[in-house]
Legacy VTK file of the C-alpha trace (Angstrom):
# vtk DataFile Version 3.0
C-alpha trace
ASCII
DATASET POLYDATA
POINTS 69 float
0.000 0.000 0.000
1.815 3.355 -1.286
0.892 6.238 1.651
-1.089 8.763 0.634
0.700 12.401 -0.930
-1.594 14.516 1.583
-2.157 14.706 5.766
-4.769 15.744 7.967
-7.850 17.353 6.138
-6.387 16.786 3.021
-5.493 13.302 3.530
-7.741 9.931 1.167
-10.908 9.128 3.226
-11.682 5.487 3.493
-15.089 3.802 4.487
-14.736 0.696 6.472
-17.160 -1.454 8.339
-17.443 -4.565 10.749
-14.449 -2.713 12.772
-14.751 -4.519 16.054
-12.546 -7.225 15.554
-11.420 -9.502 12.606
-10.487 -8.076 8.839
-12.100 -5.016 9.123
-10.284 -4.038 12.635
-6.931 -4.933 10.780
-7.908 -3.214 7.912
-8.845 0.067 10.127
-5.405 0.050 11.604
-3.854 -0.602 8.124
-5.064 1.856 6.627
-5.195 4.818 9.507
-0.749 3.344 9.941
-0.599 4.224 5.843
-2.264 8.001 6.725
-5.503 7.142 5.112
-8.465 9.312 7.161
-10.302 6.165 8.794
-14.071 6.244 9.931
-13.930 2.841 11.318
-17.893 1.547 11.720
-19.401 -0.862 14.077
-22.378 -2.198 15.409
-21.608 -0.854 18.906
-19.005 1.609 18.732
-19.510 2.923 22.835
-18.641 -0.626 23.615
-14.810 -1.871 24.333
-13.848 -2.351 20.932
-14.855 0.609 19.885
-12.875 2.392 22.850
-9.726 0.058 22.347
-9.777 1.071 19.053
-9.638 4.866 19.634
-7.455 4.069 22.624
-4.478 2.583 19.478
-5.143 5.324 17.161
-4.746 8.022 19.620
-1.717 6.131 20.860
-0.091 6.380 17.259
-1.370 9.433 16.198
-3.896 8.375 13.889
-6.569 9.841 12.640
-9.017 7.493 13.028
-13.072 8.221 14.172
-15.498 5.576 15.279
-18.936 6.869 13.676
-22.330 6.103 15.175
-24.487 4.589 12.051
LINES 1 70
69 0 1 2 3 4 5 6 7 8 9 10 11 12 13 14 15 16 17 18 19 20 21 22 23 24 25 26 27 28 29 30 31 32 33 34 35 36 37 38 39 40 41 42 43 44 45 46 47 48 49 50 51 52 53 54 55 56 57 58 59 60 61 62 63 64 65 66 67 68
């Protein structure tokens, strides 16, 4: 996966869902580590995968949001 040319605001958007656990957790962090703009959906995103997931993106500095759908 090449990083993306822009940061922040600027920065590719991706879409992902089933972020609680599996592929699309991996994928999440994948793509948030590469500088992608992440809005990581779940069923439950108050629950503790939701919050261990913003817990490791804040960590690391990514920008990574867990969207109520």
């Amino acid at each position: 996966m090449t990083p993306p040319p822009a940061a922040g605001d600027a920065a590719p958007v991706v879409l992902i869902t089933g972020c609680s656990s599996g592929f699309g957790r991996l994928a999440a962090a994948r793509f948030a580590r590469a500088g992608y703009r992440v809005f990581a959906s779940m069923r439950r995103p108050d629950a503790e995968t939701g919050a261990s997931l913003r817990a490791e993106a804040e960590r690391e500095g990514w920008t990574l949001t867990t969207p109520a759908l």
